[in-house]
C-alpha positions in Angstrom: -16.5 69.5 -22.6 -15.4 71.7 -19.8 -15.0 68.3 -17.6 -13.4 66.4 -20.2 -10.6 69.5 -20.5 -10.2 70.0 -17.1 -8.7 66.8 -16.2 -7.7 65.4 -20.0 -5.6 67.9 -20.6 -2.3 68.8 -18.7 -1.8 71.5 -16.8 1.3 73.5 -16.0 1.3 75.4 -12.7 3.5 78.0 -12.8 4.9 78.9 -9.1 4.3 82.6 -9.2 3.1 82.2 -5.3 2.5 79.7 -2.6 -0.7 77.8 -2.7 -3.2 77.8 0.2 -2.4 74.4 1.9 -4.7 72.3 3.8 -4.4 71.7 7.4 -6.5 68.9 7.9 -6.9 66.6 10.9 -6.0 62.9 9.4 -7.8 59.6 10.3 -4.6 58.7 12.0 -5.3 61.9 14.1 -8.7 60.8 15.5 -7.6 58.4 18.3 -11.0 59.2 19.7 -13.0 57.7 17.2 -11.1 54.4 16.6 -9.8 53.5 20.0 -12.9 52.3 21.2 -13.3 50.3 18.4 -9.9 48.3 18.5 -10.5 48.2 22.7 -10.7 44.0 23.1 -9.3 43.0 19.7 -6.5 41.6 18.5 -4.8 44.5 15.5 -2.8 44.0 13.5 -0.8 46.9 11.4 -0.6 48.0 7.4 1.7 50.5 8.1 4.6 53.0 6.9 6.8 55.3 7.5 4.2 57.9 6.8 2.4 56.3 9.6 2.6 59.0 11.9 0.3 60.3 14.8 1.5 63.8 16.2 5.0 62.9 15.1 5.0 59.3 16.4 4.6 56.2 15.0 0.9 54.4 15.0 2.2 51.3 16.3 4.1 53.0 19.0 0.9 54.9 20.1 -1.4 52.3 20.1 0.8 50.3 22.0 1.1 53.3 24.4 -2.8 53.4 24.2 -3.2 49.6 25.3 -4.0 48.4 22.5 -2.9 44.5 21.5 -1.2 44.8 18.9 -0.2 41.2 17.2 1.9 42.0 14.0 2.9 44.3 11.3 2.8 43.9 7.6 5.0 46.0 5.5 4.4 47.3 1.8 7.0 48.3 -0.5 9.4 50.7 1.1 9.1 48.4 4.2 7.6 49.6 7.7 10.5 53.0 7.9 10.3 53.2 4.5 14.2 53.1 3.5 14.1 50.2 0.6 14.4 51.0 -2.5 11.8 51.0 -5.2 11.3 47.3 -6.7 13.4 45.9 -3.6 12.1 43.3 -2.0 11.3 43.3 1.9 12.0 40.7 4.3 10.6 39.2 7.0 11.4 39.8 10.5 10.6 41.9 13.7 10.1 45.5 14.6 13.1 46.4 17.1 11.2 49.6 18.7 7.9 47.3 19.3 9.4 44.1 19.2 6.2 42.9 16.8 6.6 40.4 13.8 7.2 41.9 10.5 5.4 40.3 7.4 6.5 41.1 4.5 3.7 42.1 1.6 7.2 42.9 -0.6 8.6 40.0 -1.1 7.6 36.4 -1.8 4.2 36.9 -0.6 2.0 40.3 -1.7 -1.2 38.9 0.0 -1.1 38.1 4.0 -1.6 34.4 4.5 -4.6 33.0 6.8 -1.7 31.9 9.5 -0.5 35.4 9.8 -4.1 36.9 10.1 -5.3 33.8 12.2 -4.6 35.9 15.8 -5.9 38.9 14.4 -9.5 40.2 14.5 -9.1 43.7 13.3 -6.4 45.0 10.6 -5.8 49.1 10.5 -4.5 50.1 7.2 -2.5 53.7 7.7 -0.2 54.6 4.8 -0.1 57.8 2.9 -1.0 57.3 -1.2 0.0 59.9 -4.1 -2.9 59.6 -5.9 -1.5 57.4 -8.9 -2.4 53.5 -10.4 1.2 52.2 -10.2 2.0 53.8 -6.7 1.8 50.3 -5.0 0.4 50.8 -2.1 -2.9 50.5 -3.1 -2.2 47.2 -4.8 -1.2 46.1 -1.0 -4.4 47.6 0.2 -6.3 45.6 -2.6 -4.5 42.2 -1.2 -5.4 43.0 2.1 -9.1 43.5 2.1 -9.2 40.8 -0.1 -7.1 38.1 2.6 -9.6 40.1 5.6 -12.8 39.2 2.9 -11.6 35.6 2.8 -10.8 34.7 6.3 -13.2 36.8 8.0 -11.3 40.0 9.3 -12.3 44.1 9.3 -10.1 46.1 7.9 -9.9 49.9 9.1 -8.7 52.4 6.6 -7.5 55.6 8.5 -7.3 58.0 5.2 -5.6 60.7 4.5 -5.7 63.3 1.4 -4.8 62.8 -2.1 -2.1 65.3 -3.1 -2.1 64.7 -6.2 -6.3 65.5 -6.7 -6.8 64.5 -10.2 -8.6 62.2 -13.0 -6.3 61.1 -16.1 -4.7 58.8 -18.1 -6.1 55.5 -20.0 -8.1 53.1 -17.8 -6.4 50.2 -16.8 -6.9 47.0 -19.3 -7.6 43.7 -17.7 -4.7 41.7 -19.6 -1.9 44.3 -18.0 -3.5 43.6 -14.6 -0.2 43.9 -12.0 1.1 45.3 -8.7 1.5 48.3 -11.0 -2.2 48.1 -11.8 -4.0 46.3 -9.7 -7.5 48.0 -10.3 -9.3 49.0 -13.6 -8.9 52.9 -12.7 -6.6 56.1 -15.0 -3.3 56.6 -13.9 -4.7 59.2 -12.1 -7.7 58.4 -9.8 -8.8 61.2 -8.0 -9.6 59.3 -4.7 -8.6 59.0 -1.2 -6.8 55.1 0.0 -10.5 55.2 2.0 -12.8 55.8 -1.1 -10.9 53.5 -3.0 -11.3 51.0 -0.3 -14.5 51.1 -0.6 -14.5 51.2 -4.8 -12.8 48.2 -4.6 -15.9 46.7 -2.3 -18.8 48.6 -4.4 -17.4 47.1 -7.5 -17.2 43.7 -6.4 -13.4 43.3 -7.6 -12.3 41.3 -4.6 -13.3 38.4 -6.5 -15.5 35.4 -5.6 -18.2 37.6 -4.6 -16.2 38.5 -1.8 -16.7 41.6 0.2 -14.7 42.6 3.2 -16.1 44.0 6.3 -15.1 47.7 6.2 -14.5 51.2 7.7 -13.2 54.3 7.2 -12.2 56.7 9.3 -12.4 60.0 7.7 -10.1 63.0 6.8 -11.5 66.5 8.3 -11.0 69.7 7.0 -10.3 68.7 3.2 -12.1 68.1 0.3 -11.7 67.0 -3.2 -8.8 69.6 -5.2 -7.7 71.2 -2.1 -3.9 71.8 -2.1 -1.9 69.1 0.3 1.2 69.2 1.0 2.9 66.1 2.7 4.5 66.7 5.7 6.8 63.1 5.4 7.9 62.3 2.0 5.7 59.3 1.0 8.8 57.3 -0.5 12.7 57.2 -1.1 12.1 59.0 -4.8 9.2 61.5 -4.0 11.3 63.5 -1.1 9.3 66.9 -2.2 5.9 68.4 -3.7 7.5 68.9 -6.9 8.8 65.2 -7.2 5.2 64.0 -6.5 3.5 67.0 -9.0 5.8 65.3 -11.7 5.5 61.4 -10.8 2.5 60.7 -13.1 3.5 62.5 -16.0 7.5 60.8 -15.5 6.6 57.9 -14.6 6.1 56.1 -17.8 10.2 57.0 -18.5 10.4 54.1 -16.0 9.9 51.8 -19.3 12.0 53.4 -21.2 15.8 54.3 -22.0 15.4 57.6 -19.8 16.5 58.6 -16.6 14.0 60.4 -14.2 16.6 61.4 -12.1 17.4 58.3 -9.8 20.2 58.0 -8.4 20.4 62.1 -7.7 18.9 64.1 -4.9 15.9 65.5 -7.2 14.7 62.5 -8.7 10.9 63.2 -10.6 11.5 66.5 -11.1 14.3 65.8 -14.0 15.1 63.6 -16.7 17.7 62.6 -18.9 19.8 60.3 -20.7 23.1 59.9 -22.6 21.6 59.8 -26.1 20.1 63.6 -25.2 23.7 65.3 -25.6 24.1 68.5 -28.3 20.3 68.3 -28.1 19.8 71.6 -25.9 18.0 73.7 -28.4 15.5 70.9 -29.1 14.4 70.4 -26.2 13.9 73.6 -24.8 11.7 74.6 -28.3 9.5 71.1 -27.7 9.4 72.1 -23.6 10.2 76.0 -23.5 8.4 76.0 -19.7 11.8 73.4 -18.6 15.5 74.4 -18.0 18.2 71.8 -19.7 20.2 70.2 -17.5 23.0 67.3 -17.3 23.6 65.4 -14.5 25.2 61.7 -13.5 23.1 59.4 -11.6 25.0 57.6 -8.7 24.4 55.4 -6.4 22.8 56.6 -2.7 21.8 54.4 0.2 17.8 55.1 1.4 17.0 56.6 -2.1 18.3 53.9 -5.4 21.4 51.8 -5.2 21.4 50.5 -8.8 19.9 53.8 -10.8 19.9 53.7 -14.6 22.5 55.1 -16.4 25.1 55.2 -13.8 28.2 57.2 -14.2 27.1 57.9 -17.2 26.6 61.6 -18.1 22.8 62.1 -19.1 21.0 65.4 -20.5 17.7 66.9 -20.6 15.5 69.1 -18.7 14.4 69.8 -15.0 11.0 71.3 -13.9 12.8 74.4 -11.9 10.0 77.3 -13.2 7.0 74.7 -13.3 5.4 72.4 -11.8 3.5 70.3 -13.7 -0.2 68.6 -12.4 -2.1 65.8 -13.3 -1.0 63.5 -16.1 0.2 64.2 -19.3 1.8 62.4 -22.5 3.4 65.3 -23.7 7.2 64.8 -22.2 7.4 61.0 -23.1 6.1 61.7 -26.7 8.6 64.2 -26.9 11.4 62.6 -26.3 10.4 59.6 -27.9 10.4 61.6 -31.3 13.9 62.9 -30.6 14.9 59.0 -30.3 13.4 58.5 -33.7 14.9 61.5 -35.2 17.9 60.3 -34.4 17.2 56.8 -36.1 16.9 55.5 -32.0 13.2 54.9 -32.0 13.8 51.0 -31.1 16.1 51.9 -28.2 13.8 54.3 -26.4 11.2 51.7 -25.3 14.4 49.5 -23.4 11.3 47.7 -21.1 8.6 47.8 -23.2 6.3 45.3 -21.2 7.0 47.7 -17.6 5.8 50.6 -19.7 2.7 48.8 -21.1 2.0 47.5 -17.6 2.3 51.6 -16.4 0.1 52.5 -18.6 -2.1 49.9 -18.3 -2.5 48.9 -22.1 -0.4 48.8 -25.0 -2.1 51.0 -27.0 0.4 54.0 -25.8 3.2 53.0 -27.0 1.6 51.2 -30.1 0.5 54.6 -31.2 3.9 56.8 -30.7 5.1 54.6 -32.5 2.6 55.6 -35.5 3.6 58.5 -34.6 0.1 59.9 -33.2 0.6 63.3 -31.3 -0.2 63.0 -27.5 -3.0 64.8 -27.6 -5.1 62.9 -29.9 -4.0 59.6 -27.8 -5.1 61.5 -24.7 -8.3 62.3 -26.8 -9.3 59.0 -27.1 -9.7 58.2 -23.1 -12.4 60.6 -23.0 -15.3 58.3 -23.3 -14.1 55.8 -21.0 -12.7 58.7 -18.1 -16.3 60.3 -18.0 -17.5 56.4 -17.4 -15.4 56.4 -14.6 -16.1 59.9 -13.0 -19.9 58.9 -12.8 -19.2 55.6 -11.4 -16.5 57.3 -8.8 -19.2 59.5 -7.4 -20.6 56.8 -5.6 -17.8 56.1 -3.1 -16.8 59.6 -2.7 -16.4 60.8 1.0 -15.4 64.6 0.6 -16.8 67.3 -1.0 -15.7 68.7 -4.2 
């Protein structure tokens, strides 16, 4: 009971004083342990933004290091990480390393055996936030499965999960997507490494495939300990806060509410035209928020097409909380006002993205019956303690 509460339910962290943060030493960081195993190979690059050793680039220091380097492969975001979300990324080449860039955003989400054909190692190096739809491990799935296929390692340097925490309903295989690529919560409470090798130990490559794998280890962290990301991990998560809130504001993305694109604090607000005169409300259904109006408009690097634009939207902004892990609460909420209002059918505007976030359709299904969130989050218990055992396999930190 004690495990099912501490990660079923939501917690609110009130930020009465700074948390002890980690300062761990990332894969990334230990040059000495997987230089000699790229010395002779042909590598190619998974890489980010976020793909930073000592405050330079991995592909710039393994160039620096001798390493051959034969071509990078870009996720969403693209390699600096300055596309917006759901924007595809093109082809082309890197102008500080002069290296072709593939694109695993665009057309293709899956490297193809002619751009893995002069490649004998791939190094996967990207920071993760700890959540299902965050795409990057749906990349990381694609790849290992391309490396199983045509015969290629794949490296995983990992990093910590800032966001340390087990929630949500378990993916369903019919709303299998690049917003769900892997039957895990919302929430998985791994590292990109231990999932790397979930995805192996489960056999979900496919085909009985299994690619040839390491990992190179975070030290100095372990399971729940406070992280905070020195490099914002994507145009709408440029803070702690923002990437505290993602999970539980990330469903919005299906609905008729703003979560703040399209302003300089997106995932820590959200809002929306219909919410106006509706102050008191919300502040007795989320007492722990502040209300707040703003206008989403369009900003280069961050969204150049956010909902509601120009329009004036209102709600509420986690100023005096931050809240951690995963909770229905805020989208049930403001699903009710819609109905109260007689909106209920306008507040799920993309009803098949926010079945595909959650991973099934038996979220939405039931706010609509009008369950309360709690007895919806109730009913993942069975199936979260299922995957907590069968997570303790491929666990690689302490917790």
């Amino acid at each position: 009971m004690k495990t099912a509460i501490k990660y079923l339910i939501f917690f609110l962290c009130l930020t009465l004083g700074k948390a002890t943060y980690a300062q761990p030493r990332m894969g990334a960081d230990q040059t000495e342990i997987y230089l000699p195993l790229l010395k002779g190979k042909r590598v190619a690059l998974v890489v980010n933004h976020t793909s930073v050793v000592a405050g330079t680039h991995l592909a710039d220091t393994l160039m620096a290091s001798g390493v051959k380097l034969t071509a990078l492969f870009a996720p969403e975001h693209g390699i600096r990480g300055n596309a917006d979300a759901g924007e595809s990324v093109s082809n082309g080449r890197d102008k500080r390393t002069n290296l072709p860039i593939y694109s695993l955003y665009g057309a293709h989400k899956k490297p193809t055996h002619t751009q893995l054909e002069k490649t004998d190692i791939v190094v996967f190096d990207i920071q993760d936030v700890g959540a299902r739809f965050y795409t990057y491990i749906s990349t990381l799935y694609y790849v290992m499965q391309a490396c199983a296929q045509y015969g290629k390692e794949v490296i995983v340097l990992d990093r910590p999960n800032p966001c340390d925490y087990i929630a949500g309903p378990i993916r369903e295989r019919k709303f299998k997507s690049f917003v769900g690529m892997l039957p895990i919560p919302i929430l998985h409470g791994c590292t990109v490494g231990e999932l790397a090798q979930m995805i192996n130990g489960e056999h979900w490559l496919g085909d009985s495939l299994k690619c040839k794998l390491q990992v190179v280890t975070v030290k100095g962290w372990k399971h729940h300990q406070p992280y905070s990301l020195p490099i914002k991990p994507s145009p709408n998560l440029p803070d702690d806060k923002s990437i505290a809130c993602y999970a539980s504001l990330c469903p919005f993305e299906g609905t008729a509410v703003s979560v703040g694109r399209g302003t300089h604090h997106p995932f820590s607000r959200i809002g929306s035209p219909v919410l106006k005169n509706q102050a008191k409300a919300l502040l007795s259904a989320f007492p722990e928020t502040d209300t707040i109006s703003f206008t989403p408009i369009p900003l280069e690097c961050w969204d150049k097409h956010p909902m509601h634009q120009g329009k004036t939207c209102y709600g509420i902004s986690f100023t005096k909380v931050t809240p951690c892990g995963f909770t229905l609460r805020y989208v049930c909420g403001i699903y009710k006002m819609y109905a109260k209002k007689g909106l209920g059918n306008t507040f799920f505007s993309r009803p098949q993205t926010f079945d595909l976030l959650m991973g099934t359709d038996k979220v939405h299904k039931a706010m609509m019956q009008g369950m309360d969130y709690r007895e919806i989050e109730a009913s993942w218990t069975k199936p979260l303690e299922a995957y907590r055992q069968m997570r303790q396999k491929y666990l690689l930190y302490s917790e």
